[in-house]
C-alpha atoms as a printed R data frame, in Angstrom:
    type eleno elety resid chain resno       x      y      z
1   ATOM     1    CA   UNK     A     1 -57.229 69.481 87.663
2   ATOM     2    CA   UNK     A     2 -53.481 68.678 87.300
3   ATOM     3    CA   UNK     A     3 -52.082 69.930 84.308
4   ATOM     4    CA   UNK     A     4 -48.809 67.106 82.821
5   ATOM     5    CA   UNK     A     5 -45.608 68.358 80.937
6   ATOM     6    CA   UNK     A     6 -42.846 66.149 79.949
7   ATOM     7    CA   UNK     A     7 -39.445 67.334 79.109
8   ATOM     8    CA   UNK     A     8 -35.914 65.951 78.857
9   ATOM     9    CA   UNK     A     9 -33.037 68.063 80.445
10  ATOM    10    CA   UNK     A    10 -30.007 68.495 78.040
11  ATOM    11    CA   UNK     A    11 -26.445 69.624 78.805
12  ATOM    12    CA   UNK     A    12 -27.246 73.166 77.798
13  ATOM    13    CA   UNK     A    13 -29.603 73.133 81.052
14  ATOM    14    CA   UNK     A    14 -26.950 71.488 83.180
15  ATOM    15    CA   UNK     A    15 -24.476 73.390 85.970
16  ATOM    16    CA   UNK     A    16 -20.599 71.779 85.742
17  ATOM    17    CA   UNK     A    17 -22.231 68.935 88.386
18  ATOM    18    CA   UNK     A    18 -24.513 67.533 85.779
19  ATOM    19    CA   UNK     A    19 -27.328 68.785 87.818
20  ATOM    20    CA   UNK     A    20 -30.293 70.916 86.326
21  ATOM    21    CA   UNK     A    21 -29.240 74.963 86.806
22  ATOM    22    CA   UNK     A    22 -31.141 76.597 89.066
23  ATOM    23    CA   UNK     A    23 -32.359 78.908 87.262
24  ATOM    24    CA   UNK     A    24 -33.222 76.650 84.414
25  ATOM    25    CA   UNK     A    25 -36.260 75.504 86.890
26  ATOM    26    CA   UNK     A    26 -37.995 79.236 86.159
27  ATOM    27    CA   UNK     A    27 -37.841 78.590 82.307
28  ATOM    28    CA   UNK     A    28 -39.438 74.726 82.491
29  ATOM    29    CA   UNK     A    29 -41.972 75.850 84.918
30  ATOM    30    CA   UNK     A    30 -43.182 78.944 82.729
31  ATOM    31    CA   UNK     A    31 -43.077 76.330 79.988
32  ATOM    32    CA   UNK     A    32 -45.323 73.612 81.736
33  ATOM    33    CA   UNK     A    33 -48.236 77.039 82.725
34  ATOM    34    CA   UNK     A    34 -48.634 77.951 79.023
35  ATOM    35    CA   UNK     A    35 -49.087 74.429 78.211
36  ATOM    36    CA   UNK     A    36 -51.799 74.133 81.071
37  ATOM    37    CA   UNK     A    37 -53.484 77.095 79.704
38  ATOM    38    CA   UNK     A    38 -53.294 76.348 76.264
39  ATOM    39    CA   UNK     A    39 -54.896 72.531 77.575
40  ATOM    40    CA   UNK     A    40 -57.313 74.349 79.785
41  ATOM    41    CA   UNK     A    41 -58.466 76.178 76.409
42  ATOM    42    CA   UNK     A    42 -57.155 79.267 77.389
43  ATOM    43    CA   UNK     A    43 -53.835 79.765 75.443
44  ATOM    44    CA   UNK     A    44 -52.004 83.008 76.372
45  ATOM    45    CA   UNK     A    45 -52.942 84.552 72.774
46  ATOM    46    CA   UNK     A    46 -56.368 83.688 73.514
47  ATOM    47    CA   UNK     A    47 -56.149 85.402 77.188
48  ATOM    48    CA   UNK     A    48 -54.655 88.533 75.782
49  ATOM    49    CA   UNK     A    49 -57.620 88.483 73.106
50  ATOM    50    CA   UNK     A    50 -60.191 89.271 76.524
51  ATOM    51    CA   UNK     A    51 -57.604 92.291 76.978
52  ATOM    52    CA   UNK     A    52 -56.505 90.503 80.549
53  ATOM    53    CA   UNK     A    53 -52.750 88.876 81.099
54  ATOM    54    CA   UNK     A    54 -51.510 87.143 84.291
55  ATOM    55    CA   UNK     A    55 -47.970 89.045 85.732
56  ATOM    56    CA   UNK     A    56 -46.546 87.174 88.438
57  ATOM    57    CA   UNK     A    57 -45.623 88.566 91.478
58  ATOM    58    CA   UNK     A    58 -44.089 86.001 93.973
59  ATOM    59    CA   UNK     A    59 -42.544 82.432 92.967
60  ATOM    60    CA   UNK     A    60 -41.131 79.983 95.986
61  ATOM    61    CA   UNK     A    61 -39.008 77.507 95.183
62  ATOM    62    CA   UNK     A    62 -37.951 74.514 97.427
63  ATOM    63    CA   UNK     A    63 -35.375 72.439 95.953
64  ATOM    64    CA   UNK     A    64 -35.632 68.438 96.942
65  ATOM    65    CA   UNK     A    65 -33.831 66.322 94.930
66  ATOM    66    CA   UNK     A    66 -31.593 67.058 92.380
67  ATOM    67    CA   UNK     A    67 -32.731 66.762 88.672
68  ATOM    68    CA   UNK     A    68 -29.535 64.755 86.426
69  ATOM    69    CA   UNK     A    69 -29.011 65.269 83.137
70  ATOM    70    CA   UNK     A    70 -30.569 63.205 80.443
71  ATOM    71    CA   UNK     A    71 -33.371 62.958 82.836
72  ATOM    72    CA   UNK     A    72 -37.053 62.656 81.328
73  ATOM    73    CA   UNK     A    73 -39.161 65.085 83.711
74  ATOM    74    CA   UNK     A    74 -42.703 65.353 84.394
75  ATOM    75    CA   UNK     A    75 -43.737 68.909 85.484
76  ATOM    76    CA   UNK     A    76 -47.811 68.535 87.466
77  ATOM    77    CA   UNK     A    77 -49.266 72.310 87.745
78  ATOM    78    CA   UNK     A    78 -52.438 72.940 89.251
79  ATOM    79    CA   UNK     A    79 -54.149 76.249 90.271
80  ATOM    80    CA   UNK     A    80 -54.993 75.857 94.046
81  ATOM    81    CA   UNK     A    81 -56.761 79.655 94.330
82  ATOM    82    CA   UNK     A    82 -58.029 81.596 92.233
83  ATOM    83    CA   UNK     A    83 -60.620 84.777 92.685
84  ATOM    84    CA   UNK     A    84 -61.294 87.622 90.359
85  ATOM    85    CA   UNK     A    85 -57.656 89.091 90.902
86  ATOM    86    CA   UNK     A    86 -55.061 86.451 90.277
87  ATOM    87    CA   UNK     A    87 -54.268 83.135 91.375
88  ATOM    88    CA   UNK     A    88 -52.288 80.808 92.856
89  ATOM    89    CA   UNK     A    89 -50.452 77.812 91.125
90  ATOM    90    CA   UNK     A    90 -48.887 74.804 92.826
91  ATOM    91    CA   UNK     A    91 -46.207 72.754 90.087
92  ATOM    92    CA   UNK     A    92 -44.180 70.280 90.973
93  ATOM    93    CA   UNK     A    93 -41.340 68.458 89.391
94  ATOM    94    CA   UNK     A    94 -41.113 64.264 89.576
95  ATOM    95    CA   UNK     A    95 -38.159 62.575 87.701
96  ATOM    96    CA   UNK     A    96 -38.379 59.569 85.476
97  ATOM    97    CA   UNK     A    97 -37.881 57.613 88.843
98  ATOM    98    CA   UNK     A    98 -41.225 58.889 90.204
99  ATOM    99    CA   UNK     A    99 -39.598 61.309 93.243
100 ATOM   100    CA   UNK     A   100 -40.650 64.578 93.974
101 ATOM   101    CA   UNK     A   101 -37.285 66.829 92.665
102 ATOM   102    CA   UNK     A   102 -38.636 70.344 93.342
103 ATOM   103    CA   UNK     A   103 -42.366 72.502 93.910
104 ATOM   104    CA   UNK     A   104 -42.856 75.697 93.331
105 ATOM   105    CA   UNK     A   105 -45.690 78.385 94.613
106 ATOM   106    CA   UNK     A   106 -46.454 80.868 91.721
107 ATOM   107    CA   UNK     A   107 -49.200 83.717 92.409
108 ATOM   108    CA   UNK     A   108 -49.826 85.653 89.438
109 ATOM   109    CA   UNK     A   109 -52.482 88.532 89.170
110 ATOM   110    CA   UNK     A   110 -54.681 89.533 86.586
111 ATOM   111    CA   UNK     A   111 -53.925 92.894 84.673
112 ATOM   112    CA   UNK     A   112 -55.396 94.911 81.841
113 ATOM   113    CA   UNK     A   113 -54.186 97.802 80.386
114 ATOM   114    CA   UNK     A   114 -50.754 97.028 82.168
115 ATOM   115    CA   UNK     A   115 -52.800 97.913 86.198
116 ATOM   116    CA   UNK     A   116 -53.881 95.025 88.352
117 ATOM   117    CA   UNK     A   117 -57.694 94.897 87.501
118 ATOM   118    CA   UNK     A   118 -60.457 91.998 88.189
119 ATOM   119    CA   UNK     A   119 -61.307 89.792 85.949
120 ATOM   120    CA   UNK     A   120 -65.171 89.281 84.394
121 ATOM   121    CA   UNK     A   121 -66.977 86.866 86.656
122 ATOM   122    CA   UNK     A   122 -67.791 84.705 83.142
123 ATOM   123    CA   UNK     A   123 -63.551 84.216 82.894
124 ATOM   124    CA   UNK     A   124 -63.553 83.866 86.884
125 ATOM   125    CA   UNK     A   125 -65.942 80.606 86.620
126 ATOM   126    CA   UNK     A   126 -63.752 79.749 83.968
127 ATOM   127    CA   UNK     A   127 -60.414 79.263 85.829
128 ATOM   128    CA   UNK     A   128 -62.662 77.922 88.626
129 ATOM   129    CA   UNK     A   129 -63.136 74.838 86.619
130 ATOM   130    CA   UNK     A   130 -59.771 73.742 86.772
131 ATOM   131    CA   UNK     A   131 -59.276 73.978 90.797
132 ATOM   132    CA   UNK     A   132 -57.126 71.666 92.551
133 ATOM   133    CA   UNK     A   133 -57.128 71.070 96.437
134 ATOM   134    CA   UNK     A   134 -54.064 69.864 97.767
């Protein structure tokens, strides 16, 4: 399942080019998960409620196209893996124009009591219901 977000980029957001700051992209895409989760019916207070959290532990970025201010954004994010300890998130950025601006990777594993720890199969099938193959 892909997951949409749609945000405008302000000034605030904005390097002296005009273009969205680089590290502006981390904020947005952190942004556009939570609202996935919170779509998927998972919300991050309802996560922490099953006494699991997701920490990430790698995020690649590949910049394609610069994103201008003003611009109206649409953020996709899908989970492309997932097994009982963590998973791994595809999102991509499009501008109002349609064109791919910028992906990122994000793997993320589960954690309890603040140590990497598996998942119950019940939340595994869960997150398994909102796969996406590339």
């Amino acid at each position: 399942m892909v997951f949409k977000f749609k945000k405008k980029i302000y000034g605030f957001e904005c390097d002296v080019y005009g273009h969205l700051n680089n590290a502006n992209y981390l904020q947005i895409y952190e942004s556009a998960r939570a609202e996935a989760l919170e779509e998927a019916g998972m919300p991050i207070r309802k996560l922490k409620e099953t006494g699991y959290l997701i920490f990430l532990i790698k995020v690649e970025i590949e910049y394609k196209k610069g994103i201008q201010l003003e611009d109206i954004i649409t953020v996709h994010s899908s989970v492309i893996e997932n097994n009982r300890l963590g998973s791994l998130w595809v999102q991509k950025i499009y501008n109002s124009a349609g064109e791919l601006c910028n992906i990122v990777y994000v793997r993320g594993v589960y954690v309890k009591d603040n140590k990497p720890s598996r998942i119950s199969q019940e939340l595994k099938v869960f997150f398994d219901k909102f796969l996406e193959t590339e």
